[in-house]
C-alpha positions in Angstrom: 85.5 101.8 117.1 85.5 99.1 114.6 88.2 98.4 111.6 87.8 100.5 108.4 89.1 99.8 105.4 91.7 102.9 105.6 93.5 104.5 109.1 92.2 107.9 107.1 88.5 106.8 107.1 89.3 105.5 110.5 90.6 109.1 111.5 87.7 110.9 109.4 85.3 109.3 111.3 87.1 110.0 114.8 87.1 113.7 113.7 83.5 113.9 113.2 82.9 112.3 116.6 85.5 114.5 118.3 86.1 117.6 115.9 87.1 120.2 118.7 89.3 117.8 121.0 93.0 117.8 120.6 94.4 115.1 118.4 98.4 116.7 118.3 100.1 118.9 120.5 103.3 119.8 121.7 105.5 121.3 124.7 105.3 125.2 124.4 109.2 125.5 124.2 109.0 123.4 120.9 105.7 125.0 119.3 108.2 128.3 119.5 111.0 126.6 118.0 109.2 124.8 114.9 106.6 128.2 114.8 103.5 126.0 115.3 100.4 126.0 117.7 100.7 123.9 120.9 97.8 122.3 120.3 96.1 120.8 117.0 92.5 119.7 117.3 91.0 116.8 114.9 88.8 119.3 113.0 92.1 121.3 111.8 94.3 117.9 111.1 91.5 116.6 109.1 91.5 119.8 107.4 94.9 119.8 106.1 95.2 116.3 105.8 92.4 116.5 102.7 94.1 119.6 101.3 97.5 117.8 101.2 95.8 114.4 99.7 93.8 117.0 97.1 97.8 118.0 96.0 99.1 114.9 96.3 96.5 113.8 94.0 97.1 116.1 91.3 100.4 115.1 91.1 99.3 111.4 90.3 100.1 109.6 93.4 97.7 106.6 94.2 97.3 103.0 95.5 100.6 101.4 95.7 103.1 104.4 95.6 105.7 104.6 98.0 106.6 108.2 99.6 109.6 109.0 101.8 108.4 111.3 105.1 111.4 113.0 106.7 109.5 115.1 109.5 111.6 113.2 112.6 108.9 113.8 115.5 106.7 116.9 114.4 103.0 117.0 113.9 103.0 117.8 110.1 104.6 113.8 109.7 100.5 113.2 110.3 99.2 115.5 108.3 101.5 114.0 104.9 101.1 110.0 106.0 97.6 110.2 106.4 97.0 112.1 103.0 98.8 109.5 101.4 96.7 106.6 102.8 93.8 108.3 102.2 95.1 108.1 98.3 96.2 104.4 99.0 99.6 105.2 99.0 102.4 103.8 101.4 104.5 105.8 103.8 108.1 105.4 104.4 109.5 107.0 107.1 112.8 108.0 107.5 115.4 107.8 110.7 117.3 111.4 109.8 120.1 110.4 112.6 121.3 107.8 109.9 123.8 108.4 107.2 123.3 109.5 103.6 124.4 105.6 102.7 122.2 104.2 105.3 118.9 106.5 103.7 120.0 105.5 100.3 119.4 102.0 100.4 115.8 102.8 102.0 114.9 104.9 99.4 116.3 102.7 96.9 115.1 99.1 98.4 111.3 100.8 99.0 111.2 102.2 95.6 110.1 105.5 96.7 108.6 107.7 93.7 109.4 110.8 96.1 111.1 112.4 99.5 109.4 115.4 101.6 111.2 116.4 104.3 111.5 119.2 106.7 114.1 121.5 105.5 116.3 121.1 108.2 117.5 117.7 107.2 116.7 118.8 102.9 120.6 118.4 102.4 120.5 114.7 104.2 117.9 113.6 102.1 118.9 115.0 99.0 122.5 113.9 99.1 120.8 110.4 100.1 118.7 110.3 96.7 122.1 110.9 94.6 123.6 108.2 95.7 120.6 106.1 94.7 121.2 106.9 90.9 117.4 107.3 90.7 115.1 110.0 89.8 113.5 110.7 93.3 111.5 113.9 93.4 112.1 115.7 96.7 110.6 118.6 98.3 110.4 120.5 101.5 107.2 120.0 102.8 105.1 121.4 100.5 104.4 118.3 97.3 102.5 120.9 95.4 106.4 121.3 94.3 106.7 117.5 93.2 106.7 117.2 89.2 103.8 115.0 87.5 104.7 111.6 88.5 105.7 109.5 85.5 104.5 105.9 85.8 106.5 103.2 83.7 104.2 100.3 85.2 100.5 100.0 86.4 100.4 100.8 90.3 99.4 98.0 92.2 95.7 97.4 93.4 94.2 95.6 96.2 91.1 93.5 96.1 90.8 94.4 100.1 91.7 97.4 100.9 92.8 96.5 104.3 95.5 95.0 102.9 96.9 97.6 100.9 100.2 98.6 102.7 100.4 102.2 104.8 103.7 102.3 105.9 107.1 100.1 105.1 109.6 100.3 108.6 112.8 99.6 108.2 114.3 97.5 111.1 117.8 96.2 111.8 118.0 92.3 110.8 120.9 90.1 111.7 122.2 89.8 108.2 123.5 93.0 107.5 120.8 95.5 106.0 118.0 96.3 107.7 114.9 94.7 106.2 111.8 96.6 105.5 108.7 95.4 107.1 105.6 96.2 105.4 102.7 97.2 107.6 98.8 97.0 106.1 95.9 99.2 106.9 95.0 96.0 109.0 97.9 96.5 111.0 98.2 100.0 111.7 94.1 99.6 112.6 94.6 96.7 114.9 98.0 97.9 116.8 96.0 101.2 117.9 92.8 98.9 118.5 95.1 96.6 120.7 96.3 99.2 123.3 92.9 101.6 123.1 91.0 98.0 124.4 93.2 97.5 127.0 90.7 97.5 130.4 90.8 98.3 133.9 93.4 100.8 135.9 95.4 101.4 131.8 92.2 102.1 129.9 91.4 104.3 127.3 89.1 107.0 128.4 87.4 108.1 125.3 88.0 111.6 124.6 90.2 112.4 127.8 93.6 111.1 127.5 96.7 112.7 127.0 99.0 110.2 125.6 102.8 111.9 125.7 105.3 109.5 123.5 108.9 110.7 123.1 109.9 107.7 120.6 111.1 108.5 117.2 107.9 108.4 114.0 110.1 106.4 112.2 109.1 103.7 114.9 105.9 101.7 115.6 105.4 102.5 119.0 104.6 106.2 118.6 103.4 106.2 115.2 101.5 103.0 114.8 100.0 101.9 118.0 99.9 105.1 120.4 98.7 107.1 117.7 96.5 104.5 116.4 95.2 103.9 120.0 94.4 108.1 120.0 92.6 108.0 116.8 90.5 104.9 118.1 89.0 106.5 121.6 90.0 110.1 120.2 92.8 111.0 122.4 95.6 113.4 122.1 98.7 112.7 121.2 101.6 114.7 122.6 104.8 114.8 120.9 107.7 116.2 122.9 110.5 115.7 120.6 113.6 113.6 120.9 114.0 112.8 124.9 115.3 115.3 127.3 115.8 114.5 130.5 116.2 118.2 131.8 113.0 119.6 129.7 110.9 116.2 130.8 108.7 117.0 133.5 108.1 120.6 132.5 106.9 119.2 129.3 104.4 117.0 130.9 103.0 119.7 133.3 102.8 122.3 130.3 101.1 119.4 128.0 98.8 117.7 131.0 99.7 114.5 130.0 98.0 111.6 131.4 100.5 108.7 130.5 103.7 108.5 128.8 106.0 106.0 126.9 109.5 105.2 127.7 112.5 103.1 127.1 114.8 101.7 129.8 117.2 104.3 129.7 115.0 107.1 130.2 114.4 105.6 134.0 118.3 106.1 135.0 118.3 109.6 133.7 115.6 110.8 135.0 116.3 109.1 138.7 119.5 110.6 138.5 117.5 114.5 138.2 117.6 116.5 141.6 114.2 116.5 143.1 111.6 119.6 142.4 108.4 120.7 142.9 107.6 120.2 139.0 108.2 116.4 139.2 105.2 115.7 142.1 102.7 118.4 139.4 101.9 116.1 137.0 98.9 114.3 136.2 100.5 110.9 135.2 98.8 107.6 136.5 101.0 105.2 134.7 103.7 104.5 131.5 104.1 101.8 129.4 107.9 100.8 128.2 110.4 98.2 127.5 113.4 97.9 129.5 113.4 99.1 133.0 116.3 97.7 135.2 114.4 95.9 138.0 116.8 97.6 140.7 115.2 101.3 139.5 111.9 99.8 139.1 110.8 100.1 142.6 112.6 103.4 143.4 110.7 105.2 140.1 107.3 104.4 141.2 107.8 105.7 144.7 109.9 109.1 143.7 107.2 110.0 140.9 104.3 107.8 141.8 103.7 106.8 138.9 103.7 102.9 138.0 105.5 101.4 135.2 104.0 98.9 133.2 106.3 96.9 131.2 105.6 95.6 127.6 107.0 93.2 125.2 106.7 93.6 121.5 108.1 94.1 117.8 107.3 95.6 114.5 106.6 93.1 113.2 104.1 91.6 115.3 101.8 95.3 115.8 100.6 93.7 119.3 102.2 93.1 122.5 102.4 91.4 125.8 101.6 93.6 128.8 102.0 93.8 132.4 98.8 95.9 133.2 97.5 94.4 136.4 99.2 92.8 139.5 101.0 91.1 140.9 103.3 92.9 137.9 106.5 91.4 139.6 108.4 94.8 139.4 111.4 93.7 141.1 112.0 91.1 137.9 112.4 91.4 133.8 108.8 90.4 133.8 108.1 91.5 130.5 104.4 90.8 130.4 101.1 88.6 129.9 99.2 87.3 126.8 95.8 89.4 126.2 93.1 88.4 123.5 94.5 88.7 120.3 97.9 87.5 120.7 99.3 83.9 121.7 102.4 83.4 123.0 104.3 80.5 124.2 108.0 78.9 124.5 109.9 76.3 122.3 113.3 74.9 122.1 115.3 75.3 119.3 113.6 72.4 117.4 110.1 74.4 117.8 109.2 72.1 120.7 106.9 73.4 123.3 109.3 73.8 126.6 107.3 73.7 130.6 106.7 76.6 132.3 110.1 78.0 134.4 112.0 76.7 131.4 114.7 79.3 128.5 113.8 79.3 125.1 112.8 81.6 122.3 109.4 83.3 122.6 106.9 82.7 119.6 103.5 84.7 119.0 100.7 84.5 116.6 97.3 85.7 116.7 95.3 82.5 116.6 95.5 79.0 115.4 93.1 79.8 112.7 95.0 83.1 111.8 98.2 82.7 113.1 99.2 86.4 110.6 96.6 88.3 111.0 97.2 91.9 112.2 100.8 91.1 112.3 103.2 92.7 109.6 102.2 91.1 105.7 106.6 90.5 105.2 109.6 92.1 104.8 110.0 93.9 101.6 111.7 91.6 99.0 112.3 89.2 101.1 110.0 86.4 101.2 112.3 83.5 102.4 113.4 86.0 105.6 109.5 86.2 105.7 108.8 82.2 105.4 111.4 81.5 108.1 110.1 84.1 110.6 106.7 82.3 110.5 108.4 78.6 110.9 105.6 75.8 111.7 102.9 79.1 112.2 104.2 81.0 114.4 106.9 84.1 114.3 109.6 83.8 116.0 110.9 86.2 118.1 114.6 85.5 118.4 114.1 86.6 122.2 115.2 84.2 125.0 112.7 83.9 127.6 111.0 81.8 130.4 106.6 81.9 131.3 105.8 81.3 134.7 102.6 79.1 135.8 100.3 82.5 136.2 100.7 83.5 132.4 104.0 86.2 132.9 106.3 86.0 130.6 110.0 87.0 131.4 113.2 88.2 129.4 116.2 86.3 129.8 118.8 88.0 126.8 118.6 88.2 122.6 119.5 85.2 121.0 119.7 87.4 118.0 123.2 89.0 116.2 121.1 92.0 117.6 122.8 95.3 120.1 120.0 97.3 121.5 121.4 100.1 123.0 118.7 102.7 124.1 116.0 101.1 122.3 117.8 100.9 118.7 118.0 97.5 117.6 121.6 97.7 115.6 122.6 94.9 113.7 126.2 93.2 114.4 126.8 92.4 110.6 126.0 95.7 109.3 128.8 97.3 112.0 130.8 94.4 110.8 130.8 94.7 107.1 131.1 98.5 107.8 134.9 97.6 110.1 135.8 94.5 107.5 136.1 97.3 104.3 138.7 99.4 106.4 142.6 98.4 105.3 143.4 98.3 109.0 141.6 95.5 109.8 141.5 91.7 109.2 139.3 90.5 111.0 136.7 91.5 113.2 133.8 90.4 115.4 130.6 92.8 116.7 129.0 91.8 120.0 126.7 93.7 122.3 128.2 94.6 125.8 126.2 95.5 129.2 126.2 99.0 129.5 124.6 101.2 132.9 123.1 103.7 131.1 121.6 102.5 128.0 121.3 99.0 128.2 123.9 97.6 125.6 126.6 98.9 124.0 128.6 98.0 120.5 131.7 96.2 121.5 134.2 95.2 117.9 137.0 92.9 118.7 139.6 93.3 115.9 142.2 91.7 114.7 144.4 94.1 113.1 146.7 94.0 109.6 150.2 92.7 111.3 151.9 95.8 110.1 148.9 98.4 112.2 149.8 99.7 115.9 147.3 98.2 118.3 146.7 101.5 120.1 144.3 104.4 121.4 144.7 106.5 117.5 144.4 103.0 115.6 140.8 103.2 117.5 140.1 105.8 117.2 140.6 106.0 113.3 138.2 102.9 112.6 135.4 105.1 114.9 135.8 107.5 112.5 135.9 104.8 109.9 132.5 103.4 111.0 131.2 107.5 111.4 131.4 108.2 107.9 129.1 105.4 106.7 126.6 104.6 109.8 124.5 106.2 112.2 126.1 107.8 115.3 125.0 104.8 117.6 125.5 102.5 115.2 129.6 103.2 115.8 131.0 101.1 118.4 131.4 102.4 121.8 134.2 100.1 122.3 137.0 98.3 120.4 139.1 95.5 121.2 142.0 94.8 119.9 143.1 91.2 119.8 145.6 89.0 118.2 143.0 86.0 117.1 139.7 85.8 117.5 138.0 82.3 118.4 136.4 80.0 115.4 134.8 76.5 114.9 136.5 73.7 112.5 134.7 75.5 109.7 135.8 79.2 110.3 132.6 80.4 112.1 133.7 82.8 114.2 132.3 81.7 118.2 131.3 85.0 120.3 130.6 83.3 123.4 133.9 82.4 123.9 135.6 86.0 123.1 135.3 86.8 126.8 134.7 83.6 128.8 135.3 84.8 132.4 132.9 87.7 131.2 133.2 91.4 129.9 135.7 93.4 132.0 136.7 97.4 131.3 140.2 97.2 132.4 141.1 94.1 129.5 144.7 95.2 128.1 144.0 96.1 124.4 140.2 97.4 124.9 139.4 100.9 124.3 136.5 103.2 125.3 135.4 105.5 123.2 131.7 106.3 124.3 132.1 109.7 125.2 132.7 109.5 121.0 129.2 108.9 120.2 127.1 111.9 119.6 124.0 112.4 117.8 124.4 115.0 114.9 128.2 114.6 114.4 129.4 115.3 110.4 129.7 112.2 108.8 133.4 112.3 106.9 132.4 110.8 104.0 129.7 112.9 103.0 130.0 116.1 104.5 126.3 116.1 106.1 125.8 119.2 107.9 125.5 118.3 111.4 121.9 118.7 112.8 120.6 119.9 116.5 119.1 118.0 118.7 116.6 119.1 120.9 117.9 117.0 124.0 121.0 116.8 125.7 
């Protein structure tokens, strides 16, 4: 199916080819638990999709306003983002695991005229747009609610309407907040198109997959390209809520899922499951992820039989690098080859094209004649960061990795002030200026840290005020420090007490050589405080109801 000039015309036109197939569904045990159907077919999305744009509507939204979406993984997310793009409007998705702070600045930075949320995480939100200082409307789920909106400007227009934006995703930078990238109709058309004209064993079949996904909406993988990729070829896409490891296999059985996504640490977990009868009933060929430790690789594919295909890719850049076809080199960090669409090579740190077998930083583009299009338009605001990202036409990655004479790419490490830690990309200088406010400390360096089960882990070495006790309740008080104001795995899992931290001549504070011989758990002054980080813990500073989580 070819590029429209909305997703929603995209997705009206899908309906009418597929009205009666399923586009949403979810596990039985959740359809209970949020009082839904299982299953919701294109016909019936469509519906309420037109009925929600016909409120929306009414209540003056149009081309170029922005709208919060606080739905974390459920079905009615689609049913309000795609009534909004049918207006024009932009979507702005919100992580509900992070603080009231954290979703302030969002709301604030993306100018949202309005918030609707499930009302389950109504207080978050809320709480969120008072410390904005600005009039956001909010409303549980329902905008017919909303109030008139009052324009004090013109909204934007678009002479092509492909450019028009349909969704801003925030994404942790390496300068503190995250920066909002801002995804066009071309994008969110082309990510899906990208993975629904993949060919061979990981085709599309048109009308007949099943395409599971248990990453967040707030994220482009689910949201963007495997729901983009349903709408194309008129899948189904199943969304089983955050990941559980326990509920996984009976979820794809009940859903007859015929591929799934995951993220390294999902691997681990479910390896570590004892075997049933369940786990050898599904009808999974393959899944496509990021992450996999090569040493489980192997082991995976022959337990469950079903292969994993590893991919690289980013927000910003809406199409990825794939290993779909052998030899896939599963016993490496092969991370994937270069299909049509999407060049990729390796330079040095002067932008200087390095020989195969060679470390640098990856770079991608589309082509030399349209090195941006498809990929994000820029971060929100920011068009230096934006400028510098596409240095001498093509955007850099900030990954460190080699290519290999047959086209496979391969990750080497992050050369980025980046900790991903179970596929959350946290940025060390938001952690930092979190620690650097507290009285206890003077100093203070964030760093990412191996870690078995979810990849990295946040490590701060600190440097305490003279006159603060270097011990396990000192630690434990800046955890609870860095709880009040960021995400739960945003908090470091570990902290480091030290008496000086290693600088250049000019200050700059030199990471590399914090632990020379390499990171060791039994260093004198280092604390671990993992078992500390949960997901839905009360944040102290703003009294935020703690939320469930469907996984444990």
């Amino acid at each position: 199916m070819s590029i429209r000039g909305s997703l929603y015309t995209l997705f009206r036109e899908s309906a009418a080819d597929y009205p009666d197939q399923s586009f949403l569904a979810v596990p039985g045990r959740l359809a209970s638990e949020w009082d839904i159907t299982p299953e919701i077919t294109y016909r019936e999305t469509l519906r309420r999709i037109d009925e929600l744009a016909e409120v929306y509507a009414g209540k003056g939204f149009a081309e170029g306003d922005r709208v919060a979406l606080a739905f974390e993984s459920r079905p009615h997310y689609f049913f309000h983002y795609l009534a909004l793009n049918s207006l024009g409007a932009c979507a702005v998705p919100l992580n509900t695991d992070l603080t009231a702070v954290e979703i302030a600045y969002q709301l604030a930075h993306s100018d949202c005229a309005a918030a609707v949320t499930l009302p389950t995480v109504a207080p978050l939100v809320r709480e969120a747009i008072a410390l904005t200082g600005r009039a956001i409307a909010l409303t549980v789920d329902n905008p017919g609610d909303l109030p008139p909106l009052r324009r004090t400007t013109d909204p934007r227009t678009y002479d092509d309407p492909l450019e028009r934006p349909a969704a801003v995703l925030y994404t942790s930078g390496t300068t503190g907040n995250p920066k909002g990238c801002v995804l066009s109709n071309l994008y969110v058309q082309e990510s899906g198109r990208y993975y629904a004209d993949l060919d061979g064993d990981v085709a599309v079949s048109p009308g007949a997959e099943r395409m599971l996904n248990p990453l967040p909406l707030y994220h482009m993988n689910s949201m963007v390209t495997t729901a983009g990729a349903a709408i194309h070829n008129g899948a189904c896409l199943v969304l089983p809520g955050r990941f559980s490891a326990g509920n996984w296999w009976n979820d794809v059985v009940d859903t007859r899922a015929t591929r799934f996504n995951y993220l390294g640490i999902m691997i681990p977990a479910l390896l570590s499951l004892p075997e049933t009868d369940t786990e050898k009933e599904h009808s999974v060929r393959f899944a496509f992820g990021a992450g996999v430790d090569p040493s489980a690789h192997r082991r995976f594919e022959q337990r469950f039989g079903i292969s994993l295909m590893e991919v690289w890719g980013m927000t910003e850049t809406g199409r990825f690098l794939i290993v779909d076809r052998e030899p896939r080199h599963i016993d490496t960090r092969a991370c994937g080859r270069a299909l049509p669409g999407l060049e990729a090579k390796i330079v040095d740190n002067r932008g200087r094209d390095l020989p195969d077998g060679e470390t640098g930083e990856l770079v991608v583009r589309h082509t030399a004649a349209q090195p941006r299009s498809g990929f994000f338009s820029g971060y929100l605001k920011d068009p230096d960061a934006t400028e510098k990202a596409w240095e001498g036409g093509w955007f850099h990655s900030g990954d460190l990795c080699t290519r290999s004479p047959d086209g496979m790419f391969y990750f080497v490490d992050r050369s980025k002030n980046i900790v991903r830690r179970s596929g959350e990309n946290i940025s060390s200088a938001e952690v930092e200026a979190v620690l650097s406010a507290s009285p206890l400390v003077a100093q203070v360096a964030v760093l990412a840290v191996p870690d078995a089960m979810r990849d990295e882990e946040v490590l701060a070495c600190v440097v305490l005020d003279p006159h603060i006790s270097a011990d396990r309740a000192t630690a434990g008080s800046l955890a609870a420090h860095a709880r009040s104001q960021l995400a739960y795995y945003k908090v470091p899992g570990w902290i480091y007490f030290v008496e000086e931290l290693p600088t250049t001549g000019t200050q700059k504070i030199q990471k590399h050589r914090i632990f020379p011989d390499g990171f060791s758990a039994d260093l004198p002054g280092l604390f671990d405080l993992r078992a500390t980080k949960k997901r839905g813990s009360t944040s102290e500073s703003a009294g935020i109801q703690a939320r469930s989580s469907t996984t444990n």
